[in-house]
C-alpha positions in Angstrom: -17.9 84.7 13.7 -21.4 84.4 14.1 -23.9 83.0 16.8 -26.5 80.6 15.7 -29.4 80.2 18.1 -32.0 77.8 17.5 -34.3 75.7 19.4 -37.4 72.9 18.8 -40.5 74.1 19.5 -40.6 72.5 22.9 -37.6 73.7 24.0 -36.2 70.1 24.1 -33.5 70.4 22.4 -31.3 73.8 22.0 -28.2 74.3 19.7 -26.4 77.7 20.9 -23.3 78.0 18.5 -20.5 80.2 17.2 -19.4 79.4 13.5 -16.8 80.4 11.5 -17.9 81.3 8.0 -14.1 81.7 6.8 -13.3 77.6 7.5 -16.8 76.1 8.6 -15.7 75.4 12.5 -18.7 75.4 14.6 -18.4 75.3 18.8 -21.0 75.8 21.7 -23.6 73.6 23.5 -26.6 71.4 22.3 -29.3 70.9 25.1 -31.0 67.7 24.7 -33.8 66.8 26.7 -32.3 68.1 30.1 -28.5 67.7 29.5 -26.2 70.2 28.0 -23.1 69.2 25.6 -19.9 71.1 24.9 -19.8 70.6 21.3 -17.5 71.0 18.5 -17.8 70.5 14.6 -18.0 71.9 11.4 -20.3 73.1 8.5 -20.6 73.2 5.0 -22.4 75.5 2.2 -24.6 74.8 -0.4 -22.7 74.8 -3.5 -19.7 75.7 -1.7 -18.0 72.2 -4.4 -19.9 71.1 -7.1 -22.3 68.6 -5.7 -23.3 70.1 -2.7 -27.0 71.2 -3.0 -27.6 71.1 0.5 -26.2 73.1 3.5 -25.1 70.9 6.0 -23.1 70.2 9.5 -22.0 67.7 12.2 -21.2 68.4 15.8 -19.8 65.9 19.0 -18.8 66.5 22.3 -20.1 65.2 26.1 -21.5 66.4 29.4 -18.1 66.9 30.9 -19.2 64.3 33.9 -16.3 61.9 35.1 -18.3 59.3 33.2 -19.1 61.3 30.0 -22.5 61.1 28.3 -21.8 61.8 24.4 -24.0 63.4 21.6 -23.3 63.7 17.8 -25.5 65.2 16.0 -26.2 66.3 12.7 -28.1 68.3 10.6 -29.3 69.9 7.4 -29.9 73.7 7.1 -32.2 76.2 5.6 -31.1 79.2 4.8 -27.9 81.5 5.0 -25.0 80.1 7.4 -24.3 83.2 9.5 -28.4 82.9 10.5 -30.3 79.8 9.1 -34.4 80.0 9.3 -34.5 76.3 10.4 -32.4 73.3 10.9 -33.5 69.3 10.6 -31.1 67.4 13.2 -30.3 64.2 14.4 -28.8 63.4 17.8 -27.5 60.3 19.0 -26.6 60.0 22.5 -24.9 57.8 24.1 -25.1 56.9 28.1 -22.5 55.7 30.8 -25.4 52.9 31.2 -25.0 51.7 27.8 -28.2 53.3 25.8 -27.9 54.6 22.7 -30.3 57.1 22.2 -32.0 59.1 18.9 -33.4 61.8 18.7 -34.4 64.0 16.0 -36.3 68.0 15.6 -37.0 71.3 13.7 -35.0 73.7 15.2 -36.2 77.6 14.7 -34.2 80.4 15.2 -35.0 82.2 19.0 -33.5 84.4 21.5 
């Protein structure tokens, strides 16, 4: 297992992850603009089939609240799964309220 750590540049959004290279299962948090997920999802290599020329993942979970705020969020990644250089994601969340809200960044490796 391996710990991907990766934020934007404005620390608006952080993904803090532990994948499994041997089956692709990914779990952690992603911080979204003030609110922390308990996520879960999986990844996949580059030309791990014929076909797939991009490294890629998708993640869900909530806020653990009693009425949950949910994210899912995907993204496509650059460079080696145990430590990509950079990831392009895509959040959706969604709000007790009713808002459906996008987001999307560059996430960079950090500490």
């Amino acid at each position: 297992m391996t710990r991907w750590n990766l934020a934007s540049t404005d620390s608006q959004v952080v993904l803090t992850v532990d994948e499994d290279d041997s089956n692709g299962a990914m779990s952690g948090t992603l911080q979204a603009h003030g609110t922390t997920f308990q996520v879960k999802g999986a990844w996949s290599a580059s030309g791990s089939v014929p076909g797939r020329n991009a490294s890629a993942f998708a993640i869900s979970g909530n806020d653990g609240l009693a009425a949950p705020t949910w994210v899912s969020a995907s993204g496509i990644m650059v460079g080696p799964g145990a430590a990509p250089q950079s990831i392009e994601i895509q959040i959706d969340v969604a709000t007790p309220a009713g808002a459906l809200i996008p987001y999307q960044a560059e996430l960079l490796p950090h500490a």
